[in-house]
C-alpha positions as CSV (number, residue, x, y, z in Angstrom):
1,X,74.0,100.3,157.8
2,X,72.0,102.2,160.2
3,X,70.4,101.1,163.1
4,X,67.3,101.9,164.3
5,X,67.9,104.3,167.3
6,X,71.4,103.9,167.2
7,X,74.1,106.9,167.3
8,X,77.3,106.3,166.5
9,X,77.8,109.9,168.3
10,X,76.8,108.9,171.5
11,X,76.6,105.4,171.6
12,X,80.3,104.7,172.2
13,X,81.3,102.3,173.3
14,X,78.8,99.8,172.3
15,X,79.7,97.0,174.9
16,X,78.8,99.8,177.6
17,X,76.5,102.2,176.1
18,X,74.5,100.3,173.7
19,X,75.2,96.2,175.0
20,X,72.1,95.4,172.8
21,X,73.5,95.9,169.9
22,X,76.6,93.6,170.3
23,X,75.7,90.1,169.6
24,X,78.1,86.9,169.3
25,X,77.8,85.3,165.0
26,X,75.4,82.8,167.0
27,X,73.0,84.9,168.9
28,X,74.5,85.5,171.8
29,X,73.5,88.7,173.5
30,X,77.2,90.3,174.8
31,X,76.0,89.5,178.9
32,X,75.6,86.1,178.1
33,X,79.3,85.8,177.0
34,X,81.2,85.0,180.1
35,X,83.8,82.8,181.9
36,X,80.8,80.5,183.1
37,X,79.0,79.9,180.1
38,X,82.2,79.2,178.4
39,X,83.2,76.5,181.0
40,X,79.0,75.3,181.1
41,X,79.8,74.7,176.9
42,X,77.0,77.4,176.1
43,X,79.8,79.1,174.4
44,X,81.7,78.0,171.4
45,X,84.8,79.8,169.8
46,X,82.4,81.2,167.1
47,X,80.9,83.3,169.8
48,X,84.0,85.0,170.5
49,X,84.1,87.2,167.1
50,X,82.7,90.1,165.9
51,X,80.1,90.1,163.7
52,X,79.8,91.9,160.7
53,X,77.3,94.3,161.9
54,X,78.8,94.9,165.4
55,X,81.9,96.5,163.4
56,X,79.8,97.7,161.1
57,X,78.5,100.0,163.7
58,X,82.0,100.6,164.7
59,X,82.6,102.2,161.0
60,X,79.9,104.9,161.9
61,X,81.7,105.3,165.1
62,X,85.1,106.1,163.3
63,X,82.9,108.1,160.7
64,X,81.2,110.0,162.9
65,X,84.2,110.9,165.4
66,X,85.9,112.4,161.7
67,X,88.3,109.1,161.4
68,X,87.6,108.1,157.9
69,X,90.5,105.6,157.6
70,X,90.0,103.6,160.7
71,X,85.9,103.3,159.3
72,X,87.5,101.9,156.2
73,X,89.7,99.5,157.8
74,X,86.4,98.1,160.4
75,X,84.3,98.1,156.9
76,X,87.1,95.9,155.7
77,X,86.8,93.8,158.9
78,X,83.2,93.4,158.6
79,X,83.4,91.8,155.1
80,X,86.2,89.6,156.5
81,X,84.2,88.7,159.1
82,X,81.4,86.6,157.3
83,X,84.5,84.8,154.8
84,X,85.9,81.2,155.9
85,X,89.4,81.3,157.8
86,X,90.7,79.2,155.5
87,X,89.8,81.7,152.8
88,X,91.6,84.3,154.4
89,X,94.5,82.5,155.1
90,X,94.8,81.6,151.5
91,X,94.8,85.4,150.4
92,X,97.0,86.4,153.0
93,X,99.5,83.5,151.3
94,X,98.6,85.3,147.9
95,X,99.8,88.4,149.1
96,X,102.8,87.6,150.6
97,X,106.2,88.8,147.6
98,X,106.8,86.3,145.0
99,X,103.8,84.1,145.8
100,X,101.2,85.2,143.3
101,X,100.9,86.4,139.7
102,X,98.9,89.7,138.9
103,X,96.8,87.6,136.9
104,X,96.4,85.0,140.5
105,X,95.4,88.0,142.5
106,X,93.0,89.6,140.4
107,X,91.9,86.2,140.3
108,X,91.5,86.0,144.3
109,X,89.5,89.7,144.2
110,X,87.2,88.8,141.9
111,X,86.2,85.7,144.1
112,X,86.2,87.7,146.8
113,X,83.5,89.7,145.1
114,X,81.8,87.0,144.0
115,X,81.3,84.6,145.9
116,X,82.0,86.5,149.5
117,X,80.2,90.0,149.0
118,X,83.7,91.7,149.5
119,X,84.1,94.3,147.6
120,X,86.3,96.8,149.5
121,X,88.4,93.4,150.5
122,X,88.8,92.9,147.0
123,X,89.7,96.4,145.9
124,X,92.7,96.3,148.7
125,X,93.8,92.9,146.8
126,X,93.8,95.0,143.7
127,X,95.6,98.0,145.4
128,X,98.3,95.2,146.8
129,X,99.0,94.0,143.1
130,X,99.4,97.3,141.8
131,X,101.8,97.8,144.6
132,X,103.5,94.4,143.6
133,X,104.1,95.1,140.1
134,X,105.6,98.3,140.7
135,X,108.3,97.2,143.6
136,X,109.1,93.9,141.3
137,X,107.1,91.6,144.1
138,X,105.1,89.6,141.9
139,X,105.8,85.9,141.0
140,X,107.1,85.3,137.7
141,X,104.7,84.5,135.1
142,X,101.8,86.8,132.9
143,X,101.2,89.6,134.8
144,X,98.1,91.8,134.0
C-alpha cells in the first residue's frame, strides 16, 4: 500500500511526522485521541488499535530502513487487525502442542484466507503445523 505523498524514509515516526496519516478503526484523527475525550465517552476501546493501514505504513517503514522481517511481522499485524478477537483467540488455542490435528490447522488457514483476507496469517499457521509434525506437537488423529 502506498500512500499518496507518504515516505516511509522520512516520515518516521508517523504519530510525529506524518499525524494525518494515523487514524483510530473509527475515524478518529490521532489528536483527537486523548485522556479527555476518553473520559467525555467520544472514545471507545475500538479507537485504541491500530488499524490495518496505519501498520501497513509501518511495513514500508521496516522495508525501507532494510528490516525485512519486522515488515513481515507488522504485515502480519495488519491482517490481524481487521479479524474478530475471538477469532484470534481460537487460533492461538489451535496452535498451542497437542491441541490441533494437521488436518484442524490447515483447516483454520484456509478460513483465515477465506473468509478474513489473511493470507500471510494463514501461511504462518501452515509454517506452525509443519513445525508441529516434525517435533511430534500435533494432537492425535489424521494428520496431513
Amino acid at each position: 500500500m502506498r500512500s499518496v505523498g507518504f515516505d516511509p524514509s522520512s516520515d518516521y515516526p508517523l504519530g510525529s511526522r506524518r499525524p494525518d496519516l494515523v487514524t483510530t478503526p473509527g475515524g478518529v484523527r490521532l489528536d483527537g485521541v486523548t485522556l479527555d475525550a476518553l473520559r467525555a465517552g467520544r472514545l471507545s476501546g475500538e479507537d485504541v488499535r491500530a488499524t490495518p493501514e496505519t501498520l501497513r505504513r509501518q511495513a514500508e517503514v521496516a522495508r525501507a530502513a532494510g528490516r525485512e522481517q519486522l515488515a513481515a511481522n507488522f504485515e502480519r499485524a495488519a491482517e490481524l487487525a481487521a479479524i474478530p478477537a475471538e477469532v484470534i483467540l481460537d487460533v492461538y488455542t489451535a496452535l498451542r502442542p497437542h491441541r490441533s490435528t494437521a488436518a484442524e490447522l490447515e483447516d483454520w488457514a484456509e478460513r483465515l484466507e477465506r473468509e478474513h483476507g489473511a493470507p500471510r496469517c494463514a501461511r504462518f499457521v501452515r509454517e506452525a503445523r509443519a513445525a508441529s509434525l516434525e517435533r511430534g506437537l500435533l494432537a492425535h488423529g489424521q494428520r496431513r
